[in-house]
C-alpha positions, -999 to +999 in steps of 0.1 A: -894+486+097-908+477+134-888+474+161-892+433+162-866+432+131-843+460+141-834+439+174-829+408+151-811+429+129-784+442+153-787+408+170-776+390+143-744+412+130-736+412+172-734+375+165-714+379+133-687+397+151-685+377+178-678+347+154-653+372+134-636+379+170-636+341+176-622+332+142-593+362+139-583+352+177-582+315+168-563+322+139-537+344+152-529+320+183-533+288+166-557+276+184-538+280+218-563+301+234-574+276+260-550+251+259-533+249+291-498+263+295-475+243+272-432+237+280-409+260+274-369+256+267-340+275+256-317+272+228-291+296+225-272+308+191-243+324+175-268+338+151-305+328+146-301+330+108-334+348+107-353+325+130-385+345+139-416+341+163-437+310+151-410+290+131-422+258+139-397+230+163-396+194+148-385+164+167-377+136+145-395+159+117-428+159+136-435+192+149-444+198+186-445+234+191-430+264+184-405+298+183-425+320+211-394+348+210-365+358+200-342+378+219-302+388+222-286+375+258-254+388+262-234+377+227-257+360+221-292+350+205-314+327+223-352+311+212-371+305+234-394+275+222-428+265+228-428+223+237-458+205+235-460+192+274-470+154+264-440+155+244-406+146+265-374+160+250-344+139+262-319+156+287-291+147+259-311+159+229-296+187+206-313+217+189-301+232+153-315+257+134-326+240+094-339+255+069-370+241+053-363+251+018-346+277-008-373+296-003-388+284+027-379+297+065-359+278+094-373+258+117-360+242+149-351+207+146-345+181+175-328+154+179-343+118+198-315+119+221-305+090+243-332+068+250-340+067+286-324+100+290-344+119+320-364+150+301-352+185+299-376+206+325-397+234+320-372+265+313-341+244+304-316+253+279-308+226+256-280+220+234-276+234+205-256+229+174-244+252+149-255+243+109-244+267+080-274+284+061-277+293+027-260+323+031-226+309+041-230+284+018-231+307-009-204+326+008-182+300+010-191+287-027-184+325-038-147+320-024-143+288-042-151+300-074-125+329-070-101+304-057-108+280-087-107+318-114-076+321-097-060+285-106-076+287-142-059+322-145-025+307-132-028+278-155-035+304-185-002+322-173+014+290-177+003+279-213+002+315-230+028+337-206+020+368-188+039+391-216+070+390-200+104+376-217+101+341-222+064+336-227+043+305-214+047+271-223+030+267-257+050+296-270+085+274-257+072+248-271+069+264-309+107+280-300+115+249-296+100+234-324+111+262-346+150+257-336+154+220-338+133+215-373+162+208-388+175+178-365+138+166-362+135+159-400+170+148-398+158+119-371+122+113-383+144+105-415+170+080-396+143+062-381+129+057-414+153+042-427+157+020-399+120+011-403+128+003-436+160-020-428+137-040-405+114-043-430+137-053-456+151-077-431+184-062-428+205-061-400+202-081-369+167-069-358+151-071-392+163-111-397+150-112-361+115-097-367+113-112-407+136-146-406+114-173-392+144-199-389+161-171-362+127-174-348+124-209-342+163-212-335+155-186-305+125-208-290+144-234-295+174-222-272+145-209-249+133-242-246+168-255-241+170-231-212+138-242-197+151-276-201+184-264-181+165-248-157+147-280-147+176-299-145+190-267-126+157-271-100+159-311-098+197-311-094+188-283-062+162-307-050+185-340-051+211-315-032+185-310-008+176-342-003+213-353+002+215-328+027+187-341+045+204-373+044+232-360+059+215-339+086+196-373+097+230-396+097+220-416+069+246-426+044+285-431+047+290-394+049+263-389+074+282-415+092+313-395+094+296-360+098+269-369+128+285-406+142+304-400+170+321-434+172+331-428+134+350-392+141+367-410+171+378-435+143+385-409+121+406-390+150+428-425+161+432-427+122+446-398+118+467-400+145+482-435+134+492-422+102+512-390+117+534-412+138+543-437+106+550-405+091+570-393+118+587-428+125+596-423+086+609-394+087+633-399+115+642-432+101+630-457+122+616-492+117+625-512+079+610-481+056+620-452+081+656-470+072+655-473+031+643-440+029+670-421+051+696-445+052+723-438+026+742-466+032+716-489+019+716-466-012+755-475-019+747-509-012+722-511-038+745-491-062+771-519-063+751-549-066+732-528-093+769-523-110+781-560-103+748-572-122+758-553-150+798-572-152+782-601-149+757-601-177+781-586-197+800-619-192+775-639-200+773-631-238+810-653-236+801-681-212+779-712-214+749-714-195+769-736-165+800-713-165+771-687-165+756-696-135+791-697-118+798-664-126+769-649-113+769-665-076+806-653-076+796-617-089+767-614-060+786-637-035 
């Protein structure tokens, strides 16, 4: 082998690595190497939920950079994330940590944010919001299925008993059962036979379920109370309408109730016919007289009594004597 291919040789594999070098670099920095320096931002945690260098950060589900560390601040975690500079996160936007899958990693995700909000600068923190990861929702589904064994358990306790004296509620319910057999034939057995009286037609319910002349007798008298309750409802409305009457002044008894000239009447009315009855009662004027007067009572007496001699007389007399008697009886 000359010399000619042994320079080609090593010239070649030279190449080869160089190309290897090229690849393996562009590979392991994504091909960042000479992309000018990107935006970087802070998002602090309770717990990064195994967020690691080169989880990805998603605005609206795009991705535009991300996780360049990790690191512990105090109490507690930050990430500091790798922005895409062209790419404007709003001063209002929040950052959670979401996990991409059962299986999958986290990955940052962003919010829009306001729009119009100024951007976040280079080295800003931004908001963050705490999301629950598949551990703590197992967790927390692990204490709800001890919390439901726990109600199953207490609802076995109650149907079957713990042991104790008394036992749960099936075995009360047999006890109970078991007691009363006797008085539960003895009633399934009396509302046989009451079953059977209806049936039959006997009694008051059974001519009511079987007779249909107490049938039609019964819609009858409900129809007779429809009836009643419609002359019930007109007599209400013809009330009503009287009112109404009454309330405008219409009528003889509107008159008297809403007519102000009428009450006056009314008043001098009643007033006339107190002082009669007051003149009559202490005797005054012709009928005030007959009626308190006993003298005019005597009077009457006698001439009652002469009447009486005289027509006694004239069963005796002729019709001339007759007459004679009776002006000298009154006279």
């Amino acid at each position: 082998m000359n010399t000619t291919q042994q320079t080609a040789r090593v010239g070649l594999f030279f190449l080869l690595g160089v190309a290897l070098v090229w690849v393996t670099f562009e590979t392991l920095s994504d091909g960042k190497i000479f992309e000018e320096h990107r935006h970087t931002l802070i998002a602090g945690f309770d717990d990064l939920k195994q967020l690691k260098t080169g989880d990805e950060v998603r605005l609206a589900g795009v991705k535009v950079g991300s996780v360049q560390l990790t690191r512990l601040a105090g109490r507690r975690a930050e990430a500091v994330l790798d922005i895409d500079p062209k790419i404007p996160i709003a001063g209002d936007a929040s950052a959670s940590i979401v996990m991409a899958g059962l299986i999958g990693g986290n990955y940052i995700a962003i919010d829009m944010g306001t729009p119009g909000s100024p951007p976040l600068p280079d080295g800003a923190e931004i908001k963050t919001l705490e999301t629950p990861d598949l551990n703590t929702i197992m967790a927390e589904l692990g204490g709800l299925g001890k919390e439901l064994q726990d109600s199953l358990g207490s609802f076995s306790k109650a149907f079957n008993g713990d042991g104790k004296a008394g036992g749960g509620i099936v075995q009360k319910l047999d006890k109970l059962v078991t007691e009363n057999s006797a008085r539960i034939d003895a009633t399934m057995a009396n509302l046989q036979e009451i079953t059977g009286k209806i049936n039959r037609g006997d009694g008051t319910l059974g001519k009511l379920v079987n007779d249909p002349k107490l049938h039609d007798e019964l819609l009858a008298t409900v129809d007779e109370i429809k009836a009643t309750a419609a002359q019930a409802k007109e007599f209400v409305n013809n009330a009503e309408a009287m009112m109404d009457q009454i309330k405008s002044g219409q009528g003889t008894l509107g008159t008297l109730v809403y007519d102000q000239k009428s009450a006056e009447n009314i008043k001098a009315s009643i007033a006339n016919i107190r002082s009669v009855s007051d003149k009559l009662a202490k005797g005054e004027g012709t009928l005030g007289k007959l009626i308190n007067d006993d003298g005019l009572y005597d009077s009457a007496q006698v001439t009652i009594k002469k009447v009486d001699r005289t027509l006694d007389g004239l069963n005796d007399s002729g019709p001339i004597t007759a007459v004679g008697i009776v002006v000298n009886a009154l006279f």
